[in-house]
C-alpha positions, 0 to 999 in steps of 0.5 A: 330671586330675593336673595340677590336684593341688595340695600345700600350695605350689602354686596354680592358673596361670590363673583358673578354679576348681579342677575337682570332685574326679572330673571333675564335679559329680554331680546327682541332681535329676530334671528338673521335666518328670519331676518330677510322673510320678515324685511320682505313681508314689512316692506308691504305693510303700513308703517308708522314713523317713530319719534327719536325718543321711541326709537331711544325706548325702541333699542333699549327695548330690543336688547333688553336694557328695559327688562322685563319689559318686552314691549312698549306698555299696554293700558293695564301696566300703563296705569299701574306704573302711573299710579304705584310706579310698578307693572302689574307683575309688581316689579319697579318701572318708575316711569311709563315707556308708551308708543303714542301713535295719531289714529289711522285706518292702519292702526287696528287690532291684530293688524302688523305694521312696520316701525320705522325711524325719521330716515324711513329706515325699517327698525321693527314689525309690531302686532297690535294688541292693545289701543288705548287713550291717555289723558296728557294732563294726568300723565303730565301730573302724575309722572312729572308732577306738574303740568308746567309747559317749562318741563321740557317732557311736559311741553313735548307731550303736546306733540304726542300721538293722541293714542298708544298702541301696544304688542309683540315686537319683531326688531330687524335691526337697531338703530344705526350709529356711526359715532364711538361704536367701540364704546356702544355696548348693550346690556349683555356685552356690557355684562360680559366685559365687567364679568372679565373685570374679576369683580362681584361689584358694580358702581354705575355712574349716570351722567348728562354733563361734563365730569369735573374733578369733583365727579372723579374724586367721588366715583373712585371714592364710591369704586374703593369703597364698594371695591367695585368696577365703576361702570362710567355710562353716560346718556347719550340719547336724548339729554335736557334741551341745551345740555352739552352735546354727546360727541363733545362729552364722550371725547371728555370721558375718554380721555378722563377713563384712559389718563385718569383711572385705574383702567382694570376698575373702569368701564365706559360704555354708552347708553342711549337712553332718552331722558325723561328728566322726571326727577325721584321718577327718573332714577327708578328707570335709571337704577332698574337699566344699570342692573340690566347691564350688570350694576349693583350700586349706583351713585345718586346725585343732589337734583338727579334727572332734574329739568331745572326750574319752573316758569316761576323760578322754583326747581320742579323738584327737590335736592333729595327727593331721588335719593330718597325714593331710591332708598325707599326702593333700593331693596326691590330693585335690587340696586343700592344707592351710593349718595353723592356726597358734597366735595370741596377742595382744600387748596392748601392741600391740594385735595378734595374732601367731604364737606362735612370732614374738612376742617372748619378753619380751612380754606376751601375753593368752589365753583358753581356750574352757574360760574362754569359758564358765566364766568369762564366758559362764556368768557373764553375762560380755560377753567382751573386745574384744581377744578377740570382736568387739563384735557376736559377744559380745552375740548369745553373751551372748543365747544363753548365760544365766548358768550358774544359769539353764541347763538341767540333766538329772538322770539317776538310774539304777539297778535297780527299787526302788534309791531312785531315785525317793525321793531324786529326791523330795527333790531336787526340794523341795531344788532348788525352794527353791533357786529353780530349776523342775523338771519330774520324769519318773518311769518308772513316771508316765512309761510311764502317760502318754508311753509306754502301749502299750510293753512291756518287749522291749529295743526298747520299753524303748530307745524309752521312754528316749528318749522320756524322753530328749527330753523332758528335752533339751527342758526343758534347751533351755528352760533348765529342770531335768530330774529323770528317775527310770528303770531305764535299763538300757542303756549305749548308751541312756544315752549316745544321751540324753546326747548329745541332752542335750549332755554338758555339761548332763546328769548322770548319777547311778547309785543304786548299790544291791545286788540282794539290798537292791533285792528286800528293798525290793520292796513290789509282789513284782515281784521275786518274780514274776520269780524266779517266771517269772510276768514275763519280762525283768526287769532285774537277774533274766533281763535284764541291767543295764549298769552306768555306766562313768563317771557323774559321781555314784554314789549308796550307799543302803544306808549313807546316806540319801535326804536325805544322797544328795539332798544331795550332788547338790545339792553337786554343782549347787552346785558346777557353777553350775546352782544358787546357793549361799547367799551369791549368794542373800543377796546377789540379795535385798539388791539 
């Protein structure tokens, strides 16, 4: 097999496709003879209920886009690929691919139990070989390299099964989808299109976002190049929490695939991949999937697979580090690395080139993707034609309302009796004659309706939040604004509602009110109950309460009041553009 290993110079000699990484394409799907004994016999076993990001890994599993890998890993190879980024067989993984499961009387060696999604449907029966602890902090650090609750893996962790299981895996069916079905190739189907292409090289494009002309210009450079098919295979599983969603970004890769490209060297298919966002980590599974559907090449992007930035500000990784371990690794994986090289367009000669070749004189045109959506997207803004092509610019535009239009969650925090509620109270009449609608979820109204039965153990109070945290995303979703007034004593809560709000449409506001101000304000005597043993786990009393890091607002009730507090949020919205100011008002009427 070594003589398929290809660096970032070499290519195939003759017109197959590179092979899979480890020999073959593993299938997992049992055959349609076997399927019904088999339904029958899962139908009465014990079931565990997978998460979507297991049943992301679940069907790459299943059609072999994780080849070698047959199963979801067990202990050995799960510390090999912590700690050296390989399996114990020594090929690259890059990443862990775990099935993390809470104990039950049903999970136990040797025993069969069925794999089923959130609708209960039947995915898939595994025997259990293998059960084994893992350590959140050490996974956190050593695959991510922080334990920074802002990294939305980091935060979703929290909410991991305390256990993996691992073993043979029987698939009945893959997931369903009933969205571009045209386009949702799997690795061998994929493999066979590109075979009828013609071409002995494959250049895989990995993309969460939008491709503007930049995009284009570097990804016919890189086919012309390689002389290569471009393989156009963006994500459509679980992105960055806030990305654009999928069915909005395929209907802009189609069109771009069918008007703009040379349609014998290009192949849109989808991939539905959940993101780790691990950075360098990341393109080693990004790089090791493409060769599984045919790929030999892939183009590596500054800040690939990147969440962003830490609770400080400071990105979670740097520009080059992907590229640079891609390099390091690019000859084992058998997949070159293609940089992505930084364009600018002249607009005297309406063109793009490399920054390094344009002349030093000439003047050139940018717009940072902080600009695409502060400035035009946010504004209602149609983005240029030199910069996104005509047809990707209005299905944004449709996509992204003007900023005062989004969606927005305002999440007060705090202890019992802080004021959260009352300075909500007066937010909410503020922001209504702002002409904005607000949906209020308070925690007392909210644990009456959406949460009664919960108690107040650590697990209960996690689930009331995020209950209370989906609501909220949904408001947001729909372009409405979400007022949510709860104790919220848990960092990593918080943050897992943060991401399911997206970071960019959710405020965090601490109300910032010291305990002894909280007790003195207690008309219901729940702290005095607490000092008395008479309730137990009462936050600020015998249960803690996690203070924010870094909210964007931190609320003095003691030395202002709610109207003051109320106020500056609103200021605050002001300023972002989820509400308008006066004169935009003035002016909207006089129109």
């Amino acid at each position: 097999m070594s003589s398929m290993f290809l660096t970032n110079n070499t290519s195939i000699n003759d017109t197959s496709l590179i092979e899979p990484y480890g020999g073959r394409l593993v299938d997992l799907l049992v055959p349609a003879e076997q399927a019904a004994d088999l339904k029958d016999y899962a139908s009465r076993l014990p079931s565990v209920q997978l998460t979507e990001r297991s049943v992301c890994d679940l069907e790459l599993l299943a059609t072999g886009a994780f080849s070698p890998l047959d199963r979801f890993l067990g202990k050995e190879d799960y510390r090999s690929v912590l700690e050296t980024m390989k399996l114990t067989s020594g090929y690259v993984m890059g990443l862990p691919v775990t099935l993390p499961v809470e104990p039950s009387d049903a999970i136990k060696l040797d025993a069969d139990i069925a794999l089923r999604n959130s609708k209960n449907e039947l995915l898939a029966v595994m025997t259990i070989e293998e059960i084994f602890d893992w350590n959140l902090d050490e996974e956190a650090q050593l695959s991510y390299g922080t334990r920074d609750l802002r990294h939305p893996l980091v935060a979703e962790m929290h909410q991991w099964g305390k256990i993996n299981i691992s073993g043979r895996l029987r698939v009945l069916q893959l997931p369903i989808h009933y969205d571009f079905q045209d386009l949702r190739l799997t690795p061998a189907e994929t493999r066979a299109r590109l075979e009828r292409l013609g071409r002995s090289n494959v250049v895989a494009f990995q993309t969460r976002n939008p491709l503007h002309r930049v995009h284009e210009e570097l990804t016919k450079r890189a086919a012309q190049e390689k002389d290569a098919v471009l393989l156009l295979h963006p994500v459509v599983g679980m992105t960055k929490p806030g990305d654009v969603d999928h069915y909005t970004r395929v209907r802009t890769y189609k069109a771009l695939a069918h008007r703009y490209y040379d349609t014998d060297r290009i192949l849109l298919t989808l991939l539905p991949l959940a993101m780790r966002l691990a950075g360098p980590r990341s393109v080693l599974k990004h790089a090791m999937i493409r060769r599984n559907y045919g790929a030999n090449h892939l183009i590596v992007g500054r800040d690939h697979a990147s969440p962003g930035v830490d609770s400080t500000g400071k990105p979670f990784y740097g520009p080059y580090d992907a590229q640079e371990l891609m390099q390091r690794f690019s000859a084992e994986l058998g997949v070159g690395m293609v940089p992505f090289r930084e364009l600018v367009y002249l607009p005297d000669e309406e063109r793009y080139e490399e920054i390094s070749r344009a002349p030093r004189d000439a003047r050139t045109a940018s717009i940072s993707g902080t600009q695409v959506r502060e400035d035009y997207l946010n504004n209602g803004r149609l983005l240029p034609s030199w910069f996104t092509r005509p047809e990707v610019a209005e299905v944004l535009a449709e996509a992204y309302p003007p900023r005062h239009r989004q969606g927005v969650c305002i999440w007060f925090t705090g202890l019992s009796g802080a004021g959260k509620s009352t300075t909500a109270d007066v937010l909410t009449v503020l922001l209504l004659e702002h002409g904005r609608q607000v949906s209020v979820l308070d925690g007392d109204v909210v644990r009456t309706n959406l949460s009664k039965g919960l108690g107040f153990s650590k697990e209960d109070r996690d689930t009331n939040i995020l209950r209370i945290g989906y609501v909220a995303s949904e408001i947001v979703r729909h372009g409405g604004m979400a007022i949510t007034a709860a104790v919220s004593p848990y960092r990593s809560t918080r943050n897992d509602v943060r991401n399911l709000v997206g970071s960019d449409h959710f405020i965090e506001v601490f109300v910032d009110t010291p305990l002894g101000v909280c007790e003195e304000r207690d008309v219901k005597g729940m702290y005095a109950k607490a000092r008395r043993g008479e309730i137990k786990d009462f936050t600020g009393i015998d249960d803690p309460y996690e203070v924010p890091l870094h909210p964007e607002i931190t609320l003095d009730t003691v030395n202002y009041t709610p109207e003051e507090n109320a106020h500056l949020i609103l200021d605050f919205l002001l300023e972002r553009g989820f509400v308008k100011g006066e004169a935009e008002l003035s002016l909207a009427v006089a129109v």
